[in-house]
N, C-alpha and C positions, 0 to 999 in steps of 0.2 A: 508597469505592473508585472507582478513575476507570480505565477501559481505554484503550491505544494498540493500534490495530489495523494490522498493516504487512505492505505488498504493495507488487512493484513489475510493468513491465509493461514491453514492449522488450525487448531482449537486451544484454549486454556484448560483443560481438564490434566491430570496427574492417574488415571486410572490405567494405566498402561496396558494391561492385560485385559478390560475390559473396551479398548477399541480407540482411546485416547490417543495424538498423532503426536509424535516422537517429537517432533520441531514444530516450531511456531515461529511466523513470521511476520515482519510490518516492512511496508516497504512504500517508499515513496518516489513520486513523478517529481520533476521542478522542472518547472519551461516556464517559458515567459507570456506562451499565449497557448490557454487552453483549447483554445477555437480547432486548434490542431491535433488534441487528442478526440473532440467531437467528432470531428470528417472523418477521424479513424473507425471509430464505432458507429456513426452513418452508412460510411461506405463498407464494411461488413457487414452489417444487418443487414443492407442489400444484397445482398449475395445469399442471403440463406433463403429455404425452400418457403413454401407460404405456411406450414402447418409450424415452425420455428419461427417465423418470423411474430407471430400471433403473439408472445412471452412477452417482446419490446424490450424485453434485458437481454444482452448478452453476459454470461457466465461464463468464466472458462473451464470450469468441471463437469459443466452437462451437456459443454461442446462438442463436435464432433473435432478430432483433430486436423482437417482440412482450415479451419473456420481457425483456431486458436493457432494456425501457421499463419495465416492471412495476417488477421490482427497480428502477431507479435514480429512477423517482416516488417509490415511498417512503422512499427515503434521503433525496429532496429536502426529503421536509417533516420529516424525523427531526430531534429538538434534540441536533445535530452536530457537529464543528467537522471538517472537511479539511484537510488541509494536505499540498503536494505538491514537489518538487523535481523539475525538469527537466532532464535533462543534454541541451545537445547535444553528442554527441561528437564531431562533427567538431573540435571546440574544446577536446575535452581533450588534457591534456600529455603528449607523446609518452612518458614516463618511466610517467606513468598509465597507459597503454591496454594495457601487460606485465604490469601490476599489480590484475588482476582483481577478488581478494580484497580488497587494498587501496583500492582505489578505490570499492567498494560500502560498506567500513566507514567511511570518509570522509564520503561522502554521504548515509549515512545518519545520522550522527553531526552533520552540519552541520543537517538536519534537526530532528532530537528537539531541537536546541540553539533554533532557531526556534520549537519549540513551545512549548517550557521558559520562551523569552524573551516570548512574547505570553499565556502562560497565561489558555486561554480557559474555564477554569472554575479554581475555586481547585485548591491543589495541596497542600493539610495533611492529605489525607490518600496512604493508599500507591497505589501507580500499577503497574499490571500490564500488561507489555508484552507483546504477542504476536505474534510475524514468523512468516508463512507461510514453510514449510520450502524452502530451495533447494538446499538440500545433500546429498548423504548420507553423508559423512566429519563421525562425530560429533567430529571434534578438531575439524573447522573450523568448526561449528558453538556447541562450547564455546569458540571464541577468540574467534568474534562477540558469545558473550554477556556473554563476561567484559569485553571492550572497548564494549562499552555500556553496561554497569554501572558501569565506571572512568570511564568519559567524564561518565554522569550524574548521578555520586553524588559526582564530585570538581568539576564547575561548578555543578552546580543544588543539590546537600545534598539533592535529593528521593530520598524512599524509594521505589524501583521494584525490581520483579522481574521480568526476560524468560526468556520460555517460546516456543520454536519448536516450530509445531505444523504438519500437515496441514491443508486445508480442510476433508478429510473428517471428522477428530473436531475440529478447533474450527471451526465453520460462521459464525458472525461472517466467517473470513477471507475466505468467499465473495462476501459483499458487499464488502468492501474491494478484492477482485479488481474486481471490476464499476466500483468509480469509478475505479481506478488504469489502466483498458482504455479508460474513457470519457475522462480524461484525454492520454493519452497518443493517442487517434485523432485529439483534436484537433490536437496540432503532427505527428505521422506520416504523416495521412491529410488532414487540413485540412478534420476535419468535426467541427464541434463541435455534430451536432444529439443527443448525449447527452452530453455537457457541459453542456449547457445546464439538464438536467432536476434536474442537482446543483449548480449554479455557485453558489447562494444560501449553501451552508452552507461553500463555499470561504473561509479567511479565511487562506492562504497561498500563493500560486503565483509562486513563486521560481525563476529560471532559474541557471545555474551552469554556468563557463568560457562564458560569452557574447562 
């Protein structure tokens, strides 16, 4: 069994001057056994104080930066693979930026196709895909799944199954929050000193409408 773990970080808004974030990102985990991004986010939620521990999500925007070094060390040495797509939006097509829903199943769909194409561990067996929840209109939520499962069972023949979950019951997604934040501060904020702590197990950072 092989997991894709998927989070993205930014926003989709186009109001720039009104607070909207330059870049948007999706990014995704693949390992073979998610049991090992859980321990990851077990064994830091351990470590924080009692009045933080009370949330039972970790986040990496409302962390303390002690806590979002912890987490993303051990990702760094975890046998990983990352892989992330950057949008800058300044650069999507006006037809795009109307087209919300559209435009995230796009790029994420360009995405999985990237991973599909560099297959960093074999792929003969089934592949279970799991997107932290953005939605709470389950029609649109059943359109994305069903257009990811069209998209990668009609180019790749690999058998997958996607499941949108909360981070709070599937905790895997928490760590995938945490490099898709670390990512994405690097072209946002133009600080890539946790980027850095995960860069090794990067083996896709692809920008889009550049």
């Amino acid at each position: 069994m092989a997991y894709i773990l998927l989070d993205e970080s930014g926003d989709l808004g186009f109001s720039f001057t009104k607070g909207s974030s330059r870049f948007f990102t999706i990014t995704v985990i693949f390992i073979e056994s998610k049991r090992r991004l859980e321990r990851i986010a077990r064994k830091v939620h351990n470590t924080l104080g009692k009045k933080y521990k009370k949330v039972g999500v970790l986040h990496a925007y409302r962390e303390m930066p002690i806590t979002r070094q912890r987490l993303l060390k051990q990702l760094g040495s975890l046998d990983c693979s990352i892989l992330v797509i950057v949008l800058n939006k300044s650069k999507v097509y006006s037809n795009l930026q109307d087209e919300k829903i559209v435009l995230y199943n796009y790029v994420t769909n360009i995405l999985l196709d990237r991973l599909f194409t560099k297959k960093p561990i074999p792929l003969d067996k089934p592949v279970i895909l799991i997107a932290s929840r953005r939605e709470t209109n389950r029609f649109l939520n059943e359109n994305f799944k069903n257009y990811l499962l069209r998209q990668v069972k009609g180019n790749h023949k690999v058998s997958i199954k996607v499941e949108i979950e909360t981070p709070h019951k599937e905790k895997s997604l928490q760590v995938v929050d945490f490099a898709s934040w670390a990512i994405f501060r690097k072209y946002e904020r133009g600080d890539d000193s946790y980027y850095n702590l995960i860069k090794s197990r990067i083996i896709d950072e692809s920008p889009l409408f550049q």
